[in-house]
ZAMARGU-4260 file (C-alpha; in steps of 0.2 Angstrom, whole numbers, plus 5000, padded with zeros to 4 digits):
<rodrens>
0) 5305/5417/5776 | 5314/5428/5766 | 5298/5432/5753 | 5289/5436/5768 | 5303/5449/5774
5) 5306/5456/5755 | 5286/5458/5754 | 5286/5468/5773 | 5300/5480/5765 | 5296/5483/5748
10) 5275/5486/5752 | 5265/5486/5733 | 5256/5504/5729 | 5239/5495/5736 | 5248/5490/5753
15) 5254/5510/5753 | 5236/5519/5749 | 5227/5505/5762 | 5243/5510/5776 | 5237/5529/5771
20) 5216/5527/5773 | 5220/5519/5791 | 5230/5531/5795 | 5220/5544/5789 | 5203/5537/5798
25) 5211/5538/5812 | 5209/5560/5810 | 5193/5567/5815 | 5201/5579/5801 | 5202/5579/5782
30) 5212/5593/5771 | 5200/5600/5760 | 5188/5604/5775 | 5183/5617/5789 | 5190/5612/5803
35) 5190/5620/5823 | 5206/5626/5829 | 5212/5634/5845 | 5225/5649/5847 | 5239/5642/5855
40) 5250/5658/5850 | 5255/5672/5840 | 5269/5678/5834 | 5272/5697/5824 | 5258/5696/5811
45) 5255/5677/5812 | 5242/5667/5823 | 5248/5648/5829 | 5232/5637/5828 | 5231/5619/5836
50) 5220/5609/5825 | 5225/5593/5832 | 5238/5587/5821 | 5257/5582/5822 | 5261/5600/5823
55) 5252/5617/5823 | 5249/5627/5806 | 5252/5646/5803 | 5238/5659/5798 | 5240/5678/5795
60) 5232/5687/5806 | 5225/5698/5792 | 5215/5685/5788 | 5203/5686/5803 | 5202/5704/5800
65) 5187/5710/5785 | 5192/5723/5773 | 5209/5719/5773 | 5211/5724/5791 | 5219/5715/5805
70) 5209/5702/5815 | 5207/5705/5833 | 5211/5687/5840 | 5220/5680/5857 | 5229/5667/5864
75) 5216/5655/5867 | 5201/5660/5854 | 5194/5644/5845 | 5195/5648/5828 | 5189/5639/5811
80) 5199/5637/5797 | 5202/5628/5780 | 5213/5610/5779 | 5223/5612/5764 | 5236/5600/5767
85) 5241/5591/5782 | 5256/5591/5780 | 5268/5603/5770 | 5289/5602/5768 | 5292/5609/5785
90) 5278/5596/5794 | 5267/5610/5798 | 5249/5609/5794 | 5244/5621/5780 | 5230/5632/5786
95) 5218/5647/5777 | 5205/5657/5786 | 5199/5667/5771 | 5197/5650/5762 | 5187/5644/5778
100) 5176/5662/5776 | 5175/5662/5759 | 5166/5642/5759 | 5156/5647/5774 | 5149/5664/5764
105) 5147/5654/5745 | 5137/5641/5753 | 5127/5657/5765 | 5127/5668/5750 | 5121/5654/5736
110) 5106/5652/5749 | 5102/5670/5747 | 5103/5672/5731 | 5092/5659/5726 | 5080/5668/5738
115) 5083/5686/5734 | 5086/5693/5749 | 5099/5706/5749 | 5117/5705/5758 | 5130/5716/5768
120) 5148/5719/5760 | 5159/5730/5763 | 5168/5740/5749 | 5188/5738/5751 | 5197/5739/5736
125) 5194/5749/5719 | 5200/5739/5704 | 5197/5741/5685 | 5179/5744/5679 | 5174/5745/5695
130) 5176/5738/5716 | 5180/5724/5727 | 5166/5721/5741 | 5171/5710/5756 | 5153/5698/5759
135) 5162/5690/5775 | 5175/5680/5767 | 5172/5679/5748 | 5175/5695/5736 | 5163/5701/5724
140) 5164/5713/5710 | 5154/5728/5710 | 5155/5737/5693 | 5157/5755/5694 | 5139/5757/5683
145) 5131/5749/5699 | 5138/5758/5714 | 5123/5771/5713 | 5107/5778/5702 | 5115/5794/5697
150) 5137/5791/5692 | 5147/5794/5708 | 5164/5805/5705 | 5168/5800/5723 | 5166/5783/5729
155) 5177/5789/5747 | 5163/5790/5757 | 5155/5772/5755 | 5172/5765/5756 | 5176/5751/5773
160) 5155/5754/5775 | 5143/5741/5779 | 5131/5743/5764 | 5116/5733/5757 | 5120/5723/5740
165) 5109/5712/5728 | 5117/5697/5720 | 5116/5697/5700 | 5128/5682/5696 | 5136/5669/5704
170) 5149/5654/5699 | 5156/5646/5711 | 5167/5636/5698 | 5173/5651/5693 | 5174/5658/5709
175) 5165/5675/5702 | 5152/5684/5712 | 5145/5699/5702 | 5137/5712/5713 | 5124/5729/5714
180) 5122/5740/5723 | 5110/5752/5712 | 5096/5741/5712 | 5095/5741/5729 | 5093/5760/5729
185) 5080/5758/5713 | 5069/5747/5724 | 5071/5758/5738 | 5068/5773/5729 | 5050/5765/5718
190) 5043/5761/5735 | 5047/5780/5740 | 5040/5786/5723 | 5026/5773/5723 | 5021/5782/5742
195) 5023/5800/5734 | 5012/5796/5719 | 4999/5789/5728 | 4998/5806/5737 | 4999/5815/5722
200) 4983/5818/5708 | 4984/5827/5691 | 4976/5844/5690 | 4984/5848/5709 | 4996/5864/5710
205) 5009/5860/5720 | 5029/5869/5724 | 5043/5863/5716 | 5061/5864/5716 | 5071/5867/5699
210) 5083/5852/5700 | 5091/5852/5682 | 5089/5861/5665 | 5090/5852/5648 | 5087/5858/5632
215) 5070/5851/5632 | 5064/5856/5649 | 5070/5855/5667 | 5067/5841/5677 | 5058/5847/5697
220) 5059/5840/5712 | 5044/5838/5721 | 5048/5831/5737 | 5057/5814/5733 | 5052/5815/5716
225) 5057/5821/5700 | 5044/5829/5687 | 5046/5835/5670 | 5041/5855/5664 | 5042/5853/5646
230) 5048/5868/5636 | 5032/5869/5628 | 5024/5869/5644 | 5032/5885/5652 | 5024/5898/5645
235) 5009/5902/5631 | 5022/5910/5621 | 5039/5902/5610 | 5052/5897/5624 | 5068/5894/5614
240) 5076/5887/5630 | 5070/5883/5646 | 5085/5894/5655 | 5075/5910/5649 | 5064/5907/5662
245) 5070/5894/5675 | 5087/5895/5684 | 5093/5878/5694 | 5086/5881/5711 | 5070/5891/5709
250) 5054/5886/5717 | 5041/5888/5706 | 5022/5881/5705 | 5018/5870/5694 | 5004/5860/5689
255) 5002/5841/5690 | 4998/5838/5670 | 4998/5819/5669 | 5004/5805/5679 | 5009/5787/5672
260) 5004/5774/5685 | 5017/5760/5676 | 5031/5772/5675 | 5027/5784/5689 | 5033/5797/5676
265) 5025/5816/5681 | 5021/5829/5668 | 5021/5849/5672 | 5015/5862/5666 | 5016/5882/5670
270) 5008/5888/5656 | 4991/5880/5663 | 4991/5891/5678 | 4988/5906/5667 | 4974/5913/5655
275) 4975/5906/5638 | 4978/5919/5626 | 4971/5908/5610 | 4953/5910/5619 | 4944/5921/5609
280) 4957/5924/5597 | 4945/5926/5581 | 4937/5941/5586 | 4955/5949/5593 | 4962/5945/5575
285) 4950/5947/5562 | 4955/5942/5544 | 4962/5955/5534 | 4965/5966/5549 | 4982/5976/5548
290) 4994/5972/5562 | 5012/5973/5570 | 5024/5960/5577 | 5040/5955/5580 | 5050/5942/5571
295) 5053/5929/5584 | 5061/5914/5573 | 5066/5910/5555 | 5065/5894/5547 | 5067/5888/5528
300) 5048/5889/5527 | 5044/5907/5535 | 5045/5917/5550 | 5038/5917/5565 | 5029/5935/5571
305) 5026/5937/5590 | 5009/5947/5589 | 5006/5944/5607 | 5014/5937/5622 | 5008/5918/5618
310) 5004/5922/5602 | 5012/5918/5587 | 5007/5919/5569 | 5019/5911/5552 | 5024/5922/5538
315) 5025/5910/5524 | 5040/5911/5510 | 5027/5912/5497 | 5018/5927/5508 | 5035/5936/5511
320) 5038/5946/5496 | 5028/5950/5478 | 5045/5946/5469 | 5057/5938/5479 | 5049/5918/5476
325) 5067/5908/5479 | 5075/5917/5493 | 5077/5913/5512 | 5067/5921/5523 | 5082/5926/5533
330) 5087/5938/5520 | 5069/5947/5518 | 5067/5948/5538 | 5080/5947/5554 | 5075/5940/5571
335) 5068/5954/5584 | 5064/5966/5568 | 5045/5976/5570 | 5035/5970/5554 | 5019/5977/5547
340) 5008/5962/5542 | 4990/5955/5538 | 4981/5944/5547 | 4975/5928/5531 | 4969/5914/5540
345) 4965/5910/5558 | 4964/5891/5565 | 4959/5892/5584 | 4960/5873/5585 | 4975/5870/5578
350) 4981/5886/5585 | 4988/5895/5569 | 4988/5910/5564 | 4993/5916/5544 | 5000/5929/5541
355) 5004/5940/5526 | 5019/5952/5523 | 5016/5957/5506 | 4998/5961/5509 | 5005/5977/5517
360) 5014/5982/5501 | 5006/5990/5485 | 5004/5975/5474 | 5017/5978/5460 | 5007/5972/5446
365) 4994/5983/5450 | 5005/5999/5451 | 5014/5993/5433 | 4995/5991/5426 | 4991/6011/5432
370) 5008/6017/5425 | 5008/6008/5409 | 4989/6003/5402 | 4989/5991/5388 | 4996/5997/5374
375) 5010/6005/5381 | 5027/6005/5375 | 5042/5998/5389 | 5058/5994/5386 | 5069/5983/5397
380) 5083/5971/5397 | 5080/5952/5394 | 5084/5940/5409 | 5079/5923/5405 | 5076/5916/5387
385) 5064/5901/5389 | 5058/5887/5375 | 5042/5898/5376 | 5048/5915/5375 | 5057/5931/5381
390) 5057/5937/5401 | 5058/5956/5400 | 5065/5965/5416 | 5053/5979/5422 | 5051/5993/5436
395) 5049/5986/5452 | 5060/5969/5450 | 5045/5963/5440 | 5045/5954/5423 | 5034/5954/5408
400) 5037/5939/5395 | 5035/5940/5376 | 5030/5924/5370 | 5036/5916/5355 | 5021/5918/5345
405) 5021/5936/5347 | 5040/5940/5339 | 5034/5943/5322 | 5018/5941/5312 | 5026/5930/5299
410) 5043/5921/5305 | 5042/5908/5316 | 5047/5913/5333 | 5055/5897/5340 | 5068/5903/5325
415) 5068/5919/5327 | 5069/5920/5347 | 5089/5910/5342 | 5093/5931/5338 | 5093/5937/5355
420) 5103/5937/5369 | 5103/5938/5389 | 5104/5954/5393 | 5097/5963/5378 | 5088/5977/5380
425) 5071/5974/5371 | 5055/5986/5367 | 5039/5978/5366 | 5020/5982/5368 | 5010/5979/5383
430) 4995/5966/5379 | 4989/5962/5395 | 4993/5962/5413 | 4985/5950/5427 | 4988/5957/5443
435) 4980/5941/5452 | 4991/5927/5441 | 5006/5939/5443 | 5007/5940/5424 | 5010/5953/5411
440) 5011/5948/5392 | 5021/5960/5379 | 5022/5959/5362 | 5037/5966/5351 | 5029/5961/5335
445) 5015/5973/5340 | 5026/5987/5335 | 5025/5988/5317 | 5006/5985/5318 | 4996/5971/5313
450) 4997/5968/5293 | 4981/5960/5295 | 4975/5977/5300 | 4975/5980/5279 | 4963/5969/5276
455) 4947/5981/5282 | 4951/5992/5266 | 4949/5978/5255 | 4929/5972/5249 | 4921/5961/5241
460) 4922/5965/5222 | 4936/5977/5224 | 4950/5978/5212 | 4969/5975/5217 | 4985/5975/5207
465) 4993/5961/5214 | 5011/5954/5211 | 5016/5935/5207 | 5030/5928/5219 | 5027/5911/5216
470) 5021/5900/5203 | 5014/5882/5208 | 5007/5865/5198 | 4988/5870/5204 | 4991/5890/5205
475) 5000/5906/5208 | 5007/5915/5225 | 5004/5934/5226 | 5005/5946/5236 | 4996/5962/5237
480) 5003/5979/5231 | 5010/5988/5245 | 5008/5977/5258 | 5016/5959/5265 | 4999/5950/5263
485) 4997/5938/5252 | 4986/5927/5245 | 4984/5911/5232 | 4973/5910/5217 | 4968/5890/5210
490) 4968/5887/5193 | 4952/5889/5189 | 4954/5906/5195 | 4967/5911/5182 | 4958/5915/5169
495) 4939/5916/5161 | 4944/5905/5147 | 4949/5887/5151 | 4962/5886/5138 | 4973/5903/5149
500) 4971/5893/5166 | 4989/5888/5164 | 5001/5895/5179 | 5016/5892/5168 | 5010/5907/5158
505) 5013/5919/5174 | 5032/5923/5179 | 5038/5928/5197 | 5036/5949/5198 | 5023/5949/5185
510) 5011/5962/5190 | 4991/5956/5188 | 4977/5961/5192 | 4961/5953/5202 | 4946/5955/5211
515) 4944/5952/5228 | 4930/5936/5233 | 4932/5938/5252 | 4941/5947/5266 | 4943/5939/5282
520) 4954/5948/5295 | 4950/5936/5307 | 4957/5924/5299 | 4970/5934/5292 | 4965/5928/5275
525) 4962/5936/5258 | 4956/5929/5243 | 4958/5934/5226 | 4951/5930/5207 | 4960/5935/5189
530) 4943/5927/5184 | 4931/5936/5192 | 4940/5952/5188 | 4936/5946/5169 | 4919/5943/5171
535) 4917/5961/5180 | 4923/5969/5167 | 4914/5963/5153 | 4899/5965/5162 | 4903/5985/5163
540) 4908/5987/5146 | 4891/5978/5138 | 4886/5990/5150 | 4894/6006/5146 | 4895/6004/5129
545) 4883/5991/5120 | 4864/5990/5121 | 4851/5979/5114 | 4848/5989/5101 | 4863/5996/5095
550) 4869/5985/5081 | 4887/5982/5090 | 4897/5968/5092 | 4904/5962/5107 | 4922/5964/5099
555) 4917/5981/5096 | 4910/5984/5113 | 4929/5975/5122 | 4938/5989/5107 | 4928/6005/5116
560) 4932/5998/5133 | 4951/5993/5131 | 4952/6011/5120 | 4944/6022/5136 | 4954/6012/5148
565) 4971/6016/5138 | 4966/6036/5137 | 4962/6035/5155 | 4979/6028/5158 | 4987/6039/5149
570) 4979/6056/5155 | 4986/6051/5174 | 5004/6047/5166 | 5000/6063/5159 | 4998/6072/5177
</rodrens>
């Protein structure tokens, strides 16, 4: 008896949660449910709702309200709400209408967004990044990127409006509902486009607002649609901006270029709905005809000359100026300046035109060639010294260069050119000038003459005093009297007798004399022969002094020739 009384008061944890289920299934309601409620009563900011438990449960009355206004509800409204306990501390029933909303509007707004289909919200709150949106019970986020198609500084208007959304994420775990309400508006918007294209075909000249200006172009609106004029499209001649002609408001007709069907993107043109200047343009500019312009841009590679409205031609750096070659065209010609220039080339197709700036000035070379002929003497200070030779500056801002082999006739001029200096005023000969290369060669050895020049008084057979300035293993080195040529006799050239062809009989500054084989100026070569003078002159002495039939001696005959040669000598001492 007593076990059955200590079991009746002292239940096990089983005995508890069975006691619980039955008491439980008793309820038609469960907490974690939506349940039907009636108004019973309200009191200040709080509605008291009879679910049909123990004891009523309190809900504020914001709740039945959207957008964070107050609900209009009565004494006597059935209501649904959300269970969350039965039961709290105080033995009222714990009661939610936005939790009621919000599990009826997941379950609604799951439905539709596995669909599609767009929903109603209302924006009532703004928060970082972006806004709350009511969607009748459960709060989304609508990012401030999505609110429209172009960013809005003012969202005040839209705010606490019924306003179409499109669901891009959910997670109801999460309780996160992400929101847009720009795509709605893009969608709109293409099937307003898609109508106006339809209605629209390229080549048709049609009115359109200026809407925007860019650096590019300026976008116009052609009734719900947005084209683009590019900048190169506005007129036939250089447009530096699109502000020179458009301003934001101004109609203007334009011309449907091109439309892309995918992108429904428009291209305009003004420039289409006047005469092409470039039609024609060979015969108006002729090459070589004489022309003037005015400088409408400068770039690192030339200038730009307007010759026409439309029309443009490029001055090339290299065309600019005959002796400026490394300088910005900036500093040879100014934006808006008149220039006189030629026309060089013409390219209808590609639409260029050359032009020339120098071609309008005397050639330099040219003028230097009239002034000084070849042969000339100029004198000029030396502004660059090369491995090759001398730069020598001229009239005009021109230079002549004297190349290393024409620095002397007998030093070597990659030694000799180590002697001057930058700077350094220099005479020297003109040799040659070729206006078309831009060239002009001097010559500073060209001064003294050319020692080969000599060479044309000396014959074959002729008798020169020569002297010896060197004295080699196979011959001697001489040079001709008065003069600085030179030349080299062999061995067997020393001497008619074998047993004298010995060049250590000869010392340096000994005077000799020979007879001279050949003569090549050419070549600047001269060649000489003791020997042969030997021969000569025994052949005039048997000549001059002995005959067949005289009796003589060849020892008598030399005798008579050394003994007239010695009086001959002595008479010119003698004078």
């Amino acid at each position: 008896m007593s076990a059955d009384v200590s079991k009746e008061f002292n239940p096990s944890r089983d005995e508890f949660a069975a006691l619980l289920a039955e008491s439980l299934a008793k309820d038609d309601v469960f907490e974690g449910q939506v349940v039907k409620g009636k108004v019973v009563g309200i009191e200040k900011d709080l509605a008291i709702i009879d679910v049909g438990l123990k004891m009523e449960g309190r809900v504020a009355l914001k709740e039945f309200g959207l957008g964070g206004k107050p609900g209009d509800i009565k004494i006597g409204d059935t209501v649904e709400v959300y269970l969350e306990r039965v039961e709290n501390a105080l033995g009222e029933a714990v009661l939610s209408r936005d939790k009621a909303r919000r599990e009826e509007s997941w379950t609604r707004l799951e439905r539709l967004h596995e669909k599609g289909e767009k929903v109603t919200g209302v924006i009532f709150n703004k928060v970082k990044g972006g806004f709350t949106v009511d969607l009748d019970g459960a709060v989304a986020f609508l990012p401030g990127s999505q609110v429209d198609i172009r960013p809005v500084r003012d969202v005040g208007p839209l705010m606490h409006q019924q306003l179409p959304f499109q669901i891009l994420k959910m997670d109801r775990r999460r309780g996160n509902i992400v929101v847009s309400r720009r795509s709605v508006l893009e969608e709109t918007r293409a099937e307003q486009r898609a109508d106006i294209v339809s209605r629209l075909a390229e080549g048709q000249v049609i009115d359109g607002l200026v809407k925007n200006i860019t650096d590019y172009g300026a976008f116009i609106d052609l009734g719900g649609i947005d084209g683009l004029l590019h900048v190169t499209d506005m007129a036939w001649r250089r447009v530096n901006h699109p502000s020179e002609i458009l301003n934001v408001g101004d109609t203007v007709k334009v011309q449907i270029i091109r439309i892309n069907p995918e992108t429904q993107r428009i291209s305009l043109g003004m420039k289409q709905l006047q005469s092409d200047p470039w039609s024609a343009i060979e015969a108006k500019y002729p090459v070589g005809a004489k022309l003037q312009g005015t400088v409408t841009n400068i770039a690192d590679y030339g200038a730009f000359v307007e010759l026409e409205p439309g029309v443009e031609g490029l001055i090339h750096v290299s065309e600019m100026s005959w002796t400026k070659k490394n300088v910005h065209p900036g500093k040879i010609v100014s934006t808006s300046q008149q220039v006189d220039v030629q026309v060089l080339e013409v390219d209808p197709t590609k639409r260029r035109i050359s032009l020339g700036l120098k071609q309008t000035q005397d050639n330099p070379w040219d003028a230097f060639l009239a002034a000084h002929p070849k042969g000339t003497i100029v004198e000029g200070p030396i502004r660059n010294i090369t491995e090759f030779g001398l730069f020598i500056g001229l009239d005009n801002g021109i230079d002549g260069m004297v190349h290393l082999s024409d620095l002397d006739w007998s030093k070597p001029g990659d030694e000799l050119i180590k002697e001057y200096k930058k700077g350094d005023n220099v005479k020297a000969m003109v040799l040659d000038v070729d206006s078309s290369k831009e060239r002009i060669s001097l010559g500073v050895k060209q001064l003294a003459g050319d020692p080969a020049d000599t060479l044309s008084r000396y014959k074959k057979g002729d008798t020169v005093t020569c002297e010896v300035v060197a004295v080699q293993e196979n011959g001697i080195e001489v040079k001709i009297a008065d003069s600085d040529i030179t030349s080299f006799v062999k061995r067997s050239d020393l001497s008619r007798d074998r047993s004298e062809q010995r060049p250590e009989r000869f010392t340096v500054g000994q005077k000799v004399d020979a007879a001279v084989l050949s003569s090549d100026k050419a070549a600047r070569r001269i060649t000489v022969s003791i020997k042969a003078l030997e021969i000569a002159e025994e052949k005039q002495a048997v000549a001059q002094y002995g005959s067949s039939d005289s009796g003589a001696s060849l020892g008598d005959i030399f005798k008579a020739a050394i003994k007239k040669r010695n009086a001959d000598t002595d008479e010119e001492d003698a004078e």
